[in-house]
C-alpha positions, 0 to 999 in steps of 0.5 A, spaced: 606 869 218 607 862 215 600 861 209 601 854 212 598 856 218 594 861 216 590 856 213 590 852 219 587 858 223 582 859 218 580 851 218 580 851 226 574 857 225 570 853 220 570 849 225 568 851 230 562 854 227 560 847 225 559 844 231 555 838 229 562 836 227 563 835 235 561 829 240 563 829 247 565 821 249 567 824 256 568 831 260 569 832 267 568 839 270 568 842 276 562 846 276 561 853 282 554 852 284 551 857 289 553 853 296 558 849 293 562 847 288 561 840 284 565 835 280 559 835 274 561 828 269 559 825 262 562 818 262 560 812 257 553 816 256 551 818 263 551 824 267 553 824 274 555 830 279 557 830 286 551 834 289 545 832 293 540 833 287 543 829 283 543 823 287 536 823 289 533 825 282 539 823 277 539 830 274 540 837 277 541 844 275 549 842 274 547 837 269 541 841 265 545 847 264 551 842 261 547 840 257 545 846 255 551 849 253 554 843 251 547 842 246 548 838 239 555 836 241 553 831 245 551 825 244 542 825 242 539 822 248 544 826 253 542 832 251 537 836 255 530 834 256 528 840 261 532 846 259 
């Protein structure tokens, strides 16, 4: 293998281990839920999902479990709050 692309290999790991490096600025994601699957989105600061609990409470689990899986790779005030 090339030494050229075995430090790109190794950079890439390095990388992923430092995720504050990250920092989403827009993601769409089709999320399974229980009942349904839902379009969960995060677009200029705002999380928005397409099931019934978000549009009645601006959050729902969708989002709190991007949220968490997603953690310091968003922006601050788009992490989560309840998780």
């Amino acid at each position: 293998m090339r030494s050229d692309f075995i430090s790109r290999i190794e950079k890439a790991n390095r990388y992923a281990e430092e995720r504050d490096r990250i920092h989403f600025r827009s993601l769409s994601v089709d999320f399974r839920g229980t009942h349904d699957t839902h379009v969960t989105s995060f677009t200029d600061g705002k999380w928005t999902c397409t099931c019934n609990s978000f549009s009645k409470w601006d959050t729902c689990a969708h989002v709190m479990a991007m949220q968490k899986i997603l953690g310091e790779m968003l922006p601050e005030d788009a992490q989560a709050i309840f998780v």
